[in-house]
TORVEXFI-844629 format. One record per residue (C-alpha): residue in three letters; chain; residue number from 0; x, y, z. Coordinates in Angstrom, 2 decimals, decimal comma. Each point is the difference from the previous one (the first is absolute). Last residue first. Layout:
// TORVEXFI-844629
NODE rest kette  nr      xx      yy      zz
NODE  Ala     A NUM       X       Y       Z
...
//
This chain:
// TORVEXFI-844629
NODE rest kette  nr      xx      yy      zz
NODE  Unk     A 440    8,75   78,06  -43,79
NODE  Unk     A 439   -1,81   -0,19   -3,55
NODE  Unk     A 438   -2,83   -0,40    1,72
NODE  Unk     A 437   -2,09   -2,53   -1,90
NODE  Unk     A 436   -2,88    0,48   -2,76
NODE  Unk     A 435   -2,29   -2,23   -1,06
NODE  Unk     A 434   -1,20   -3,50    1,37
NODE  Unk     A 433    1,59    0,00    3,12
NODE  Unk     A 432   -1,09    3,56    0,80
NODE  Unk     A 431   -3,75   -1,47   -0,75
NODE  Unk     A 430   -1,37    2,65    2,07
NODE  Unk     A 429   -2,29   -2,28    1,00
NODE  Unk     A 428    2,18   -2,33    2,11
NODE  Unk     A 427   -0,99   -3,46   -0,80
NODE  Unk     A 426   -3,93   -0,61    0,22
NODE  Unk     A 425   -1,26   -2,64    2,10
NODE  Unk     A 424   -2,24   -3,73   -0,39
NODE  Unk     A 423    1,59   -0,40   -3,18
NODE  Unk     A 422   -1,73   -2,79   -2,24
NODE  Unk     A 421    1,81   -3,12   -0,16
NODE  Unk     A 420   -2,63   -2,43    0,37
NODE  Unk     A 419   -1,77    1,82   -2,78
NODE  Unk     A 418    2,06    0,17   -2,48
NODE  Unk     A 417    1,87    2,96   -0,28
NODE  Unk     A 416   -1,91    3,16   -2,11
NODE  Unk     A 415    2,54    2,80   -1,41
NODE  Unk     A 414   -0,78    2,92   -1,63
NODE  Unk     A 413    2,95    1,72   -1,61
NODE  Unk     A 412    1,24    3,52   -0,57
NODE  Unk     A 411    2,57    1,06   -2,32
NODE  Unk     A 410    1,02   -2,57   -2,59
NODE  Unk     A 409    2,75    1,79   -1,97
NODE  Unk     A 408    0,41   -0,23   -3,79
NODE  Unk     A 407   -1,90    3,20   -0,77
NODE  Unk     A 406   -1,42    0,85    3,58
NODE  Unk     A 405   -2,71   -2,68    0,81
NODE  Unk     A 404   -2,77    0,29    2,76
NODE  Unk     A 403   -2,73   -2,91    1,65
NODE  Unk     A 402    2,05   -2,75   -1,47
NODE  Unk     A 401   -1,87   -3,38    1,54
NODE  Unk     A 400    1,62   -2,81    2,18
NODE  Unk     A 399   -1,70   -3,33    1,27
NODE  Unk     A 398    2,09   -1,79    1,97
NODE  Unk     A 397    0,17   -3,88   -0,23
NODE  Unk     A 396    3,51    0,09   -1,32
NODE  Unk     A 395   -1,11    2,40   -3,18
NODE  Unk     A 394   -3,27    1,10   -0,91
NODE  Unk     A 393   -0,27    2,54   -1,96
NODE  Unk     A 392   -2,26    3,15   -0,98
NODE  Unk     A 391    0,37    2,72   -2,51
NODE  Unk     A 390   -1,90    3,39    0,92
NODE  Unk     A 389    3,19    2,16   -0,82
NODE  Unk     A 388    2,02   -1,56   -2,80
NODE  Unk     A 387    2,50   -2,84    0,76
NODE  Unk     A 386    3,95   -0,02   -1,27
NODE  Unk     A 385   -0,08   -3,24   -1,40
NODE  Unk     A 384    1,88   -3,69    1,80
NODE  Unk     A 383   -3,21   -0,18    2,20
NODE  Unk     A 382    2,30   -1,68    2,67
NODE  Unk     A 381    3,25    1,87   -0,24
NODE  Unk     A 380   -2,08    3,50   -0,54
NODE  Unk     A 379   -2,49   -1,22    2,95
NODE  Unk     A 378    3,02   -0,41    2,36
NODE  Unk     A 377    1,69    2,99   -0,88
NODE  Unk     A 376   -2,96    2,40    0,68
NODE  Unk     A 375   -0,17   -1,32    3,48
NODE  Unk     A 374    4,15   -0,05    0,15
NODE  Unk     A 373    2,99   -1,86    0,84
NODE  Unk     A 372   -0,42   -2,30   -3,24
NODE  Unk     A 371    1,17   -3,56   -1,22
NODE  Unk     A 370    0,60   -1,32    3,42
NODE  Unk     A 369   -2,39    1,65    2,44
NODE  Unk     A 368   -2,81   -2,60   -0,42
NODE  Unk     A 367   -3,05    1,65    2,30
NODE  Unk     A 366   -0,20   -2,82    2,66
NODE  Unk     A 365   -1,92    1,88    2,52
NODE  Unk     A 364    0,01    1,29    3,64
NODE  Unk     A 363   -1,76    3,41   -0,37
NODE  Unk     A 362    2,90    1,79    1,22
NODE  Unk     A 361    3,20   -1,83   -0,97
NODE  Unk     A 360   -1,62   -0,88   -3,75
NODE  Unk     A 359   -1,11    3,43   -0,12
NODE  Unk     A 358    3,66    1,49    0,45
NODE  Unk     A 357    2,09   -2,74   -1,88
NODE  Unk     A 356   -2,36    0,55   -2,77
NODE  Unk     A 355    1,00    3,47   -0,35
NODE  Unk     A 354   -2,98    3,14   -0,53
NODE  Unk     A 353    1,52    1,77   -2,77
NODE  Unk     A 352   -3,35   -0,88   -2,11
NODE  Unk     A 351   -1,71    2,27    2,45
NODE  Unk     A 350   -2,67   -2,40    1,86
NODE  Unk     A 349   -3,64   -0,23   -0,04
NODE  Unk     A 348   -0,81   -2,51    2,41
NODE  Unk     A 347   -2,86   -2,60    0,07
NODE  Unk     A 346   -2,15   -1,22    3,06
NODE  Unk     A 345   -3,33    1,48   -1,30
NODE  Unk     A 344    0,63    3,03    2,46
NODE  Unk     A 343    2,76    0,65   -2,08
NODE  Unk     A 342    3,69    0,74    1,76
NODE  Unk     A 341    2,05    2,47   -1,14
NODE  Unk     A 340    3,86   -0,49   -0,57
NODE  Unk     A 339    2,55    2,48   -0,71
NODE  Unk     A 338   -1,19    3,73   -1,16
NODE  Unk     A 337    2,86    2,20    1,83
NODE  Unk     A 336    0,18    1,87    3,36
NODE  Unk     A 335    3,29    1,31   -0,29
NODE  Unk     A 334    2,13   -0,56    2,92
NODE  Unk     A 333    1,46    3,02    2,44
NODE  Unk     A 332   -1,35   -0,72    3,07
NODE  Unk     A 331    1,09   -3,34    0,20
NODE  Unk     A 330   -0,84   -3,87   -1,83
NODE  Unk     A 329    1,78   -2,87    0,55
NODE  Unk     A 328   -1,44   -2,89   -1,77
NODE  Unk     A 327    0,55   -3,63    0,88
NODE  Unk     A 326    2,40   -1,22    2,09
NODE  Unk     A 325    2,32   -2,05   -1,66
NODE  Unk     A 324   -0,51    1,64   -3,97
NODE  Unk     A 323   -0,67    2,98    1,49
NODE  Unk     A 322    3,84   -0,04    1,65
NODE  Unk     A 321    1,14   -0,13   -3,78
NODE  Unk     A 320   -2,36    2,68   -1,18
NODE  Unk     A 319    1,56    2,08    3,04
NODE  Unk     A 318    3,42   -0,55   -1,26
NODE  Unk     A 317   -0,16    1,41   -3,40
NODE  Unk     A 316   -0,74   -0,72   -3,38
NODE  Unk     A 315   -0,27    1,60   -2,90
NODE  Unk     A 314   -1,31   -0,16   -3,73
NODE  Unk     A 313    1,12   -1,66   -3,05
NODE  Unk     A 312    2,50    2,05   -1,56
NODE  Unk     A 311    1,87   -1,03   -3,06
NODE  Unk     A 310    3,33   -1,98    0,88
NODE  Unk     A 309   -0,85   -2,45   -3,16
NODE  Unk     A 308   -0,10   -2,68    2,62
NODE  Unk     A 307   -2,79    1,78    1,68
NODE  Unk     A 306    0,70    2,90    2,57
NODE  Unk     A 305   -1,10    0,51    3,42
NODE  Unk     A 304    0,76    3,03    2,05
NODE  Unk     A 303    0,72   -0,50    3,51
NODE  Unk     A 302   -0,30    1,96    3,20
NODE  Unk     A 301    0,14   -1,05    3,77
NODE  Unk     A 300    3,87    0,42    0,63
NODE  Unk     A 299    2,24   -1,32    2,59
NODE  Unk     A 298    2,19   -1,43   -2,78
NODE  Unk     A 297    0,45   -3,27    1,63
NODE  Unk     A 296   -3,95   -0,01    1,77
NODE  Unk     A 295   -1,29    0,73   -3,29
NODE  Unk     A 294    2,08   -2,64   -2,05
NODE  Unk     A 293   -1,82   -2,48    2,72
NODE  Unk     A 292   -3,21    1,03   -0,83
NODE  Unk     A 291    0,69   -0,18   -3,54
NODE  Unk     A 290    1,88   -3,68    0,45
NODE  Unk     A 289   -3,40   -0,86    1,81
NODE  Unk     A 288   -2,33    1,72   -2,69
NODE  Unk     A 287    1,74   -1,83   -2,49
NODE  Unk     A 286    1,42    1,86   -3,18
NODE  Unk     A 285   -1,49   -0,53   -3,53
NODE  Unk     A 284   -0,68    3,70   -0,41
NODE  Unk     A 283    3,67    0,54   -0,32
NODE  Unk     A 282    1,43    2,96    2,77
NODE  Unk     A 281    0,92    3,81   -0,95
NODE  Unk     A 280    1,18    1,91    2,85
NODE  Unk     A 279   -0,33    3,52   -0,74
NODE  Unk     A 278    2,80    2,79    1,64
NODE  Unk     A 277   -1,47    2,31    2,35
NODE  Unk     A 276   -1,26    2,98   -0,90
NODE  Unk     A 275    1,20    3,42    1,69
NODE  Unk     A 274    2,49    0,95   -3,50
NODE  Unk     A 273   -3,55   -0,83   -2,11
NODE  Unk     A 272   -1,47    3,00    2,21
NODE  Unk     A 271    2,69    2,23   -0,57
NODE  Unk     A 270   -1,68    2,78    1,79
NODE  Unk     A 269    1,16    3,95   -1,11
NODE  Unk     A 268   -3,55    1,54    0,81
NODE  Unk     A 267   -1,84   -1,59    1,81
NODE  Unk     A 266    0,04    2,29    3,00
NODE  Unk     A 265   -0,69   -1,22    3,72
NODE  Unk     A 264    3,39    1,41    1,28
NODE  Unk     A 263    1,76   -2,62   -2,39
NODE  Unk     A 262    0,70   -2,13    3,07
NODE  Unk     A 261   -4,03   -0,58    0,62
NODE  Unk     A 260   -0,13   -0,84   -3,70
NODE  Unk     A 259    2,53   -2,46   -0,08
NODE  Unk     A 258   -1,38   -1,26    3,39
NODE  Unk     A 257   -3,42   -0,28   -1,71
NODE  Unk     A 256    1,39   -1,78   -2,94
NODE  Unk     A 255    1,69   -2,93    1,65
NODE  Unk     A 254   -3,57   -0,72    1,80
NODE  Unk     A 253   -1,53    0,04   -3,22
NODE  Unk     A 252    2,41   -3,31   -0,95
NODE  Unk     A 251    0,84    0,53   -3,39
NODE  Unk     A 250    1,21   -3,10   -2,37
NODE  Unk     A 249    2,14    0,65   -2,88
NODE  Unk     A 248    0,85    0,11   -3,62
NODE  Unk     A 247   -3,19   -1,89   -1,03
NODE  Unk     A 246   -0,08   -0,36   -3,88
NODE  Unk     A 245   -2,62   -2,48   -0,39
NODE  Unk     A 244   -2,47    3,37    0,33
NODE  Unk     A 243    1,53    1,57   -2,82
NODE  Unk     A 242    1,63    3,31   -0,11
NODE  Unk     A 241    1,22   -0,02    3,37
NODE  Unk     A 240   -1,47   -2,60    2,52
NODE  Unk     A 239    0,54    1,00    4,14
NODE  Unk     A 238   -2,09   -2,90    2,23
NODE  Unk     A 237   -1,69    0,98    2,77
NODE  Unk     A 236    0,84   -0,72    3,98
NODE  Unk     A 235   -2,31    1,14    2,74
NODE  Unk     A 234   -3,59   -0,90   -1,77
NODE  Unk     A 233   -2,85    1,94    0,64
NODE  Unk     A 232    0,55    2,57   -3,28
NODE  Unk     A 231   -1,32    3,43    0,41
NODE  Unk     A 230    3,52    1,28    1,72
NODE  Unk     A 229    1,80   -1,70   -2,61
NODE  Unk     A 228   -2,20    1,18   -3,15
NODE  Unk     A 227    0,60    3,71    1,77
NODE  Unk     A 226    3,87   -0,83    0,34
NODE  Unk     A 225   -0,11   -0,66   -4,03
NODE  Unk     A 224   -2,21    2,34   -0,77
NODE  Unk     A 223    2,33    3,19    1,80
NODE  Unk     A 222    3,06   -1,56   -1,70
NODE  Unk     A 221   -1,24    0,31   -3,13
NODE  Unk     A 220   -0,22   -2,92   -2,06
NODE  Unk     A 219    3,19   -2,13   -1,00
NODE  Unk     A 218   -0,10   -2,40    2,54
NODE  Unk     A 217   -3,44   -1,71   -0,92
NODE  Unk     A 216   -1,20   -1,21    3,31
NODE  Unk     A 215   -1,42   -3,55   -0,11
NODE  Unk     A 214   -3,13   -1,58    1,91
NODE  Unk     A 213   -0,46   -3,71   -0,96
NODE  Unk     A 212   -3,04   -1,36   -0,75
NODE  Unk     A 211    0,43   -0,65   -3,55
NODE  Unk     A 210    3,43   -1,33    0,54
NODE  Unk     A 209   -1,19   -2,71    2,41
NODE  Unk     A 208    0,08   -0,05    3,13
NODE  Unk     A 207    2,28   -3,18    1,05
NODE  Unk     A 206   -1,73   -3,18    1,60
NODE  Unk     A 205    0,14   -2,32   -2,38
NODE  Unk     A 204    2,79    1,11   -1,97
NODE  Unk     A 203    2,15   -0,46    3,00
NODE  Unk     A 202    0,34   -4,04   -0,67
NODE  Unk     A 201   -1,88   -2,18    2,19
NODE  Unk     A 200    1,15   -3,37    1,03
NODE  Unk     A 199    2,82    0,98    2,70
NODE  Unk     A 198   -2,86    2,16    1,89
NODE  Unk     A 197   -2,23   -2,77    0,15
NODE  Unk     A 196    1,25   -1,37    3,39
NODE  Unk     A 195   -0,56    3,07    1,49
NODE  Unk     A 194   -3,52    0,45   -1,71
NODE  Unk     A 193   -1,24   -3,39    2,23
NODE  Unk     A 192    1,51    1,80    3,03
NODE  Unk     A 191   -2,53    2,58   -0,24
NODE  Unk     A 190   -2,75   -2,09   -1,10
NODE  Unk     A 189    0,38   -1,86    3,34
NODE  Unk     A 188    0,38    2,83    1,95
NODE  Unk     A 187   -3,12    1,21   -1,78
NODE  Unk     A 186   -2,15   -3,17    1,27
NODE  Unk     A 185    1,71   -0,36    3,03
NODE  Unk     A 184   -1,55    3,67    0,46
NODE  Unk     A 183   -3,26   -0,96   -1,18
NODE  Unk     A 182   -0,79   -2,97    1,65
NODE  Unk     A 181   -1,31   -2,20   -2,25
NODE  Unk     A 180    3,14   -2,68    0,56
NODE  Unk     A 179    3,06   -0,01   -2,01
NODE  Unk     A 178    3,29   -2,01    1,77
NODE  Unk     A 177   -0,15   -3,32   -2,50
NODE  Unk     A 176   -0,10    3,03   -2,51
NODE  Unk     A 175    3,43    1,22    1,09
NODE  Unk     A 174    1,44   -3,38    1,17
NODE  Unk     A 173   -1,35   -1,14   -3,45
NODE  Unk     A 172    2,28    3,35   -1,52
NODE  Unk     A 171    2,64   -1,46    2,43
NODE  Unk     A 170    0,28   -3,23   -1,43
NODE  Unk     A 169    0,61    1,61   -3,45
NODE  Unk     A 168    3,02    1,85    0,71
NODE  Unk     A 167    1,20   -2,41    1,89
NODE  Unk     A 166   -0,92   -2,42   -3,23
NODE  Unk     A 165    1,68    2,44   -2,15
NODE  Unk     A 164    2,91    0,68    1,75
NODE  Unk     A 163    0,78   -3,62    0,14
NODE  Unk     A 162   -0,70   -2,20    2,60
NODE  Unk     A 161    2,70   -2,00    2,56
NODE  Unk     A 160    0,06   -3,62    0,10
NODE  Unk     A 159    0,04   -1,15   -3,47
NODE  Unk     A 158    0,14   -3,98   -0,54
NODE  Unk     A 157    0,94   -0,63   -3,44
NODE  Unk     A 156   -2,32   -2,89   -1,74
NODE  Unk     A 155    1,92   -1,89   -3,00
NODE  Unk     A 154   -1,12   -3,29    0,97
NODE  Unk     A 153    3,13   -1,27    1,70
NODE  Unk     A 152    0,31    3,13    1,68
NODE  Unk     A 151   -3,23   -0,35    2,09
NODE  Unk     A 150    1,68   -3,61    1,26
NODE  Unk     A 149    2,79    2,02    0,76
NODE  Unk     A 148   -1,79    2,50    2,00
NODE  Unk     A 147   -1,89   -2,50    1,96
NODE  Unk     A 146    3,26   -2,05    0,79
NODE  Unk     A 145    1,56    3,09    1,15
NODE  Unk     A 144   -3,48    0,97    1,94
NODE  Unk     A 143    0,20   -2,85    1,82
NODE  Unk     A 142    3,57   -0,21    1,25
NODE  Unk     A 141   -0,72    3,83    1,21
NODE  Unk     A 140   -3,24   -1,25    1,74
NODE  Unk     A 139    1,82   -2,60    1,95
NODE  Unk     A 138    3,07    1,86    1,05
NODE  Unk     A 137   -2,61    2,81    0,41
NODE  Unk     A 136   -2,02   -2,16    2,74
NODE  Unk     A 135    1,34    1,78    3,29
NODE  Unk     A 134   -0,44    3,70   -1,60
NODE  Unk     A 133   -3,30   -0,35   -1,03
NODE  Unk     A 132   -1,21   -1,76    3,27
NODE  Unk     A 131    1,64    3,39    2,10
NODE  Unk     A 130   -1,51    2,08   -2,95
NODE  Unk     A 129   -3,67   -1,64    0,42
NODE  Unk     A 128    0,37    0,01    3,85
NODE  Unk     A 127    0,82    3,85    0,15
NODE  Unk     A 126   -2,72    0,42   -2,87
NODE  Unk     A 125   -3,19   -1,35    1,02
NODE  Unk     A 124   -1,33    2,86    2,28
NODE  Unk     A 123    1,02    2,94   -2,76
NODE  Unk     A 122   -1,12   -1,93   -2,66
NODE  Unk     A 121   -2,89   -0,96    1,87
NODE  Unk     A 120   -0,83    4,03    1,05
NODE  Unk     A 119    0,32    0,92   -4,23
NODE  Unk     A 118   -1,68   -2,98   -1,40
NODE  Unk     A 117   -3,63    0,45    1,91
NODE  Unk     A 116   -2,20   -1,36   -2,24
NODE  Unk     A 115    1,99   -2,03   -2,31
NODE  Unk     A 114    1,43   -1,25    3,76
NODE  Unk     A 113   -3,43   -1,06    1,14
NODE  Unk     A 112   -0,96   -1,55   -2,99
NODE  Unk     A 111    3,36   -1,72   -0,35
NODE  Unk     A 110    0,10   -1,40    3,53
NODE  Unk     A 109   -3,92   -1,82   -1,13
NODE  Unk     A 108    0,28   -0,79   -3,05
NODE  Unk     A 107    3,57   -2,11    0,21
NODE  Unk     A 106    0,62   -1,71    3,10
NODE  Unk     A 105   -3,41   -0,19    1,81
NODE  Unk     A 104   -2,28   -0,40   -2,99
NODE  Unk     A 103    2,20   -2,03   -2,53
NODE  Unk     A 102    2,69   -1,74    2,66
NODE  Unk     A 101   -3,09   -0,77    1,91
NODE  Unk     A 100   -2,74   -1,71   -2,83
NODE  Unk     A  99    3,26   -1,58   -1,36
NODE  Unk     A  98    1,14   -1,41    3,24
NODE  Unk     A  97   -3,48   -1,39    0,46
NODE  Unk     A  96   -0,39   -1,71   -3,14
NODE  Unk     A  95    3,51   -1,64    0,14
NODE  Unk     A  94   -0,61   -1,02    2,99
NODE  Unk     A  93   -3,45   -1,40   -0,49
NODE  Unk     A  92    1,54   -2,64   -3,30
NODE  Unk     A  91    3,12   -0,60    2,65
NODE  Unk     A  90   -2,39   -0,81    2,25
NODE  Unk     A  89   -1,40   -2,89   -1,78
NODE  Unk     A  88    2,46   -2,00    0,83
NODE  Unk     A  87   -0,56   -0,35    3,85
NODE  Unk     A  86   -2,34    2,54    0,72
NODE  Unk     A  85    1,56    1,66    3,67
NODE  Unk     A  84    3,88   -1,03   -0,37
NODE  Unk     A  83   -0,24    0,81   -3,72
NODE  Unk     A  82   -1,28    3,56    0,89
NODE  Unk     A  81    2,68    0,80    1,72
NODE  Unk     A  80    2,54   -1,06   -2,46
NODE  Unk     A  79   -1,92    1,36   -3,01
NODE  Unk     A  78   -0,35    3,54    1,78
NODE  Unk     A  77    3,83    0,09    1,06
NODE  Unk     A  76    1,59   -0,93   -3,63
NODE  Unk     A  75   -3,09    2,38   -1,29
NODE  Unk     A  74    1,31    2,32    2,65
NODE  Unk     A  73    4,10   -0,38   -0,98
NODE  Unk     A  72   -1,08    0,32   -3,49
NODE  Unk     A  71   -1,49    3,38    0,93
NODE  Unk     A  70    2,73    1,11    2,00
NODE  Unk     A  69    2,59   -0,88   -2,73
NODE  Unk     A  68   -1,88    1,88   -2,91
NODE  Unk     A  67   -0,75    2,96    2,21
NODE  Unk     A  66    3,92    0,45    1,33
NODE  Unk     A  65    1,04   -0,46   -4,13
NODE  Unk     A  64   -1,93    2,23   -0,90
NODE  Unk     A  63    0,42    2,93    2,37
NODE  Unk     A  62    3,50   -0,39   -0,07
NODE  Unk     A  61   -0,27    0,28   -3,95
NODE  Unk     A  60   -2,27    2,68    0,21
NODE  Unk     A  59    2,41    2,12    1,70
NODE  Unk     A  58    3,40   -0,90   -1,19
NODE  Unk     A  57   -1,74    0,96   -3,39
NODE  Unk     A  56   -1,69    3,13    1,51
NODE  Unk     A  55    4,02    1,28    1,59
NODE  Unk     A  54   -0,76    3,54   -0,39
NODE  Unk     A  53   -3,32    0,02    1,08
NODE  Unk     A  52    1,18   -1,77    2,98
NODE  Unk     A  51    2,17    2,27    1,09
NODE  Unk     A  50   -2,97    2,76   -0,24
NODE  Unk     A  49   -1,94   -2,03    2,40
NODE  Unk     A  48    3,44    0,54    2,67
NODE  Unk     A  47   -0,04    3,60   -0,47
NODE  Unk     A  46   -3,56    0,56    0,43
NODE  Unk     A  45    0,58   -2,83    3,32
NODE  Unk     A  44    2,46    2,72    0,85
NODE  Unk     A  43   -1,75    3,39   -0,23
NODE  Unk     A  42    2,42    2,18   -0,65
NODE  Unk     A  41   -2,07    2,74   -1,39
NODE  Unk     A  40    1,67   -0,88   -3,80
NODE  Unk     A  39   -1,21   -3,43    0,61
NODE  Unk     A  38   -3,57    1,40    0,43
NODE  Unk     A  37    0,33    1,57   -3,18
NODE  Unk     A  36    1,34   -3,10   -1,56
NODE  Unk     A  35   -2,43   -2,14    1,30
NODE  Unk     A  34   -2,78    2,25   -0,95
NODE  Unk     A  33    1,23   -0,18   -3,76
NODE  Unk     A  32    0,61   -3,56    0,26
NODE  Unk     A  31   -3,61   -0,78    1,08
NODE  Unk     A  30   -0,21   -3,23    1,40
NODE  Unk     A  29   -1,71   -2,39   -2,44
NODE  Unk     A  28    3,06   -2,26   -0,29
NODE  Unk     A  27    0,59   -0,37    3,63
NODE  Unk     A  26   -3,03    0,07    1,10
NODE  Unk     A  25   -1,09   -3,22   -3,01
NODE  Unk     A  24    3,61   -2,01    0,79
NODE  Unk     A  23   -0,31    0,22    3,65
NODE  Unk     A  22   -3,99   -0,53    0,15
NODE  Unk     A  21    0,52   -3,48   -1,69
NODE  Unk     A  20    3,47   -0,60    2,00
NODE  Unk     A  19   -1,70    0,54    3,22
NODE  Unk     A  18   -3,63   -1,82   -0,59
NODE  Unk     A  17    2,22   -3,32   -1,08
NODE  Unk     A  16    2,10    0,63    3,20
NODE  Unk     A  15   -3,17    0,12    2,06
NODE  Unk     A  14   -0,61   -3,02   -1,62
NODE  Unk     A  13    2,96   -1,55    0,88
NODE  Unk     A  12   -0,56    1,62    3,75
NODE  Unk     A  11   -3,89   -2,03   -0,20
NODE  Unk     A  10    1,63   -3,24   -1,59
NODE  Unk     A   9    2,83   -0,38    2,73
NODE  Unk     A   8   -2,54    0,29    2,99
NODE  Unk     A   7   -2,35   -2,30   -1,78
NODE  Unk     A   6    3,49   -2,27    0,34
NODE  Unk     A   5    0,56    0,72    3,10
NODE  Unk     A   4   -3,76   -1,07    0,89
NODE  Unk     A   3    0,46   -3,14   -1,56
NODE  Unk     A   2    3,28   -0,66    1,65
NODE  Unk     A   1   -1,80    0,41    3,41
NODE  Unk     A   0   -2,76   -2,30   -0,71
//
């Protein structure tokens, strides 16, 4: 009678065992490396130990593995044995039963549905005995995983330990979404982060102002209409053109005039405004928005002019559209109030054909294809493959657009309707500021 009840006493801590490595591997696994690390960082020392582990996941799973696969033979060695001495021969038919009802419920569902639910305080329970069991088997675990890797070799497979800068890059976008939630400001954070990543993938002609909506002071005019056009303009830095306007000589900050004009006694008279410009920096329109931003921060400056490969002008761009493109518009006292987007109260929204894709894709959530054009009016000139007339109607990627106005070869104004799961439930700003005009700085 007494061995009997050792041996239940064996099978209950085996299957404890069998619960232990189950939750081990599944806390361990599930904890959350990023909270790990920060906790690590604190000096928390079970943080530091959990983020050991993460660093050693083959050692890891193979201790795990091999301590579940022994404990659970051990209790269907047990089970049988017991069960023999109670049924005869037939007990090795209930044992088996049994011991797979147990290992199943209490050795495998049940730890792991307590440690998938709570992986962060297991990990940090589990892993002083998990490291101190890792560190005893690795003779064992190291053999394996030679003869695992060899075997792999044999048929061609490479075993790669450490991602690539695309698949970091991509795990933490799905961190990012994993992260979203309806709240509103997880929701932007989210977005914002989301645009950080992008910044590599879009090229400056995106974002610039175009050349149509730039404001440019003609250095050759008077010099009482030039500082009156500078004084009436809201921007801080304008571009100097002489002759034509892709001749820009210069770029003149207003603040660079005033003190000109304060040491002058307050006269104009005698000014060399093109001697108080600063010199242009010319950048290709195929340029990154992160190698921009980072060309910014190098040449402390916030003011570009783009040029195509032919070195004609494009438009500009400057720091704030860069920031814009992380945290959405950024709008003072001085911005024009400009035509952008207007919502319907049918659901559609008339748009300037300037409006980007980037910018109504962000803000209304949809899959607008960005590829082929940058623009509204873009989009339905790649897709209708004609310059439309006014009153024409398409419908291209589920989205129903129609040309409300049409300037000779340029599309205007543009009436959009989404389908109707992905109708806006909010306007974007409605001065449109992201949609027209920028400050120039």
């Amino acid at each position: 009678m007494d061995l009997v009840l050792l041996n239940l006493g064996v099978l209950v801590l085996l299957i404890m065992g069998s619960a232990f490595f189950s939750g081990s591997e599944t806390a361990i696994t599930a904890a959350s490396k990023a909270r790990m690390l920060n906790l690590a960082e604190q000096g928390f020392k079970r943080a530091i130990l959990v983020k050991q582990l993460h660093g050693r996941m083959e050692q890891v799973i193979g201790t795990i593995l091999l301590g579940n696969a022994c404990v659970n033979s051990f209790i269907a060695i047990l089970s049988a044995h017991i069960f023999v001495g109670f049924f005869g021969t037939a007990g090795s038919v209930y044992a088996g039963i049994v011991a797979t009802i147990v290992i199943f419920v209490i050795g495998e569902v049940l730890p792991k549905t307590f440690t998938i639910n709570h992986p962060d305080r297991s990990a940090l329970t589990l892993a002083p005995l998990v490291l101190f069991l890792v560190r005893a088997t690795s003779p064992i675990t190291n053999l394996t995983q030679m003869i695992c890797s060899g075997l792999l070799r044999l048929f061609g497979i490479k075993v790669v330990n450490e991602l690539g800068n695309e698949e970091r890059i991509e795990e933490l976008r799905g961190a990012i979404a994993l992260h979203a939630g309806a709240d509103e400001e997880i929701r932007e954070a989210g977005q914002m982060l989301h645009s950080i990543l992008d910044l590599e993938d879009v090229p400056v002609s995106d974002i610039m102002v175009h050349r149509r909506n730039m404001t440019m002071i003609d250095a050759d005019q008077p010099i009482e209409q030039l500082v009156a056009e500078v004084l009436q303009s809201p921007h801080t830095r304008l571009p100097l053109y002489r002759g034509e306007a892709d001749n820009i000589i210069g770029v003149l900050h207003a603040k660079a005039l005033l003190r000109a004009v304060q040491a002058n006694h307050w006269k104009l008279d005698g000014l060399d405004i093109v001697g108080l410009a600063a010199a242009p920096w010319f950048i290709p329109d195929q340029t990154n928005l992160l190698a921009q931003l980072e060309a910014f921060r190098e040449r402390r400056e916030h003011f570009a002019l783009v040029v195509d490969e032919y070195g004609a002008l494009m438009g500009i761009v400057t720091l704030e559209d860069i920031l814009e493109e992380i945290v959405g518009d950024i709008s003072d006292e001085h911005d024009v109030a400009v035509a952008g987007v207007t919502p319907q109260a049918d659901g559609s929204l008339e748009m300037d054909g300037t409006v980007t894709l980037r910018d109504l894709n962000r803000e209304y959530g949809w899959r607008l294809p960005d590829e082929e054009a940058s623009t509204v009016a873009g989009l339905v000139l790649h897709e209708a493959q004609q310059i439309p007339f006014a009153g024409q109607v398409f419908a291209f990627h589920g989205f129903r657009f129609e040309i409300l106005e049409r300037q000779r070869n340029q599309l205007t104004r543009i009436k959009v309707t989404p389908p109707a799961d992905a109708t806006p439930v909010a306007a974007p700003g409605a001065n449109g500021k992201r949609s027209g005009a920028r400050a120039h700085g």
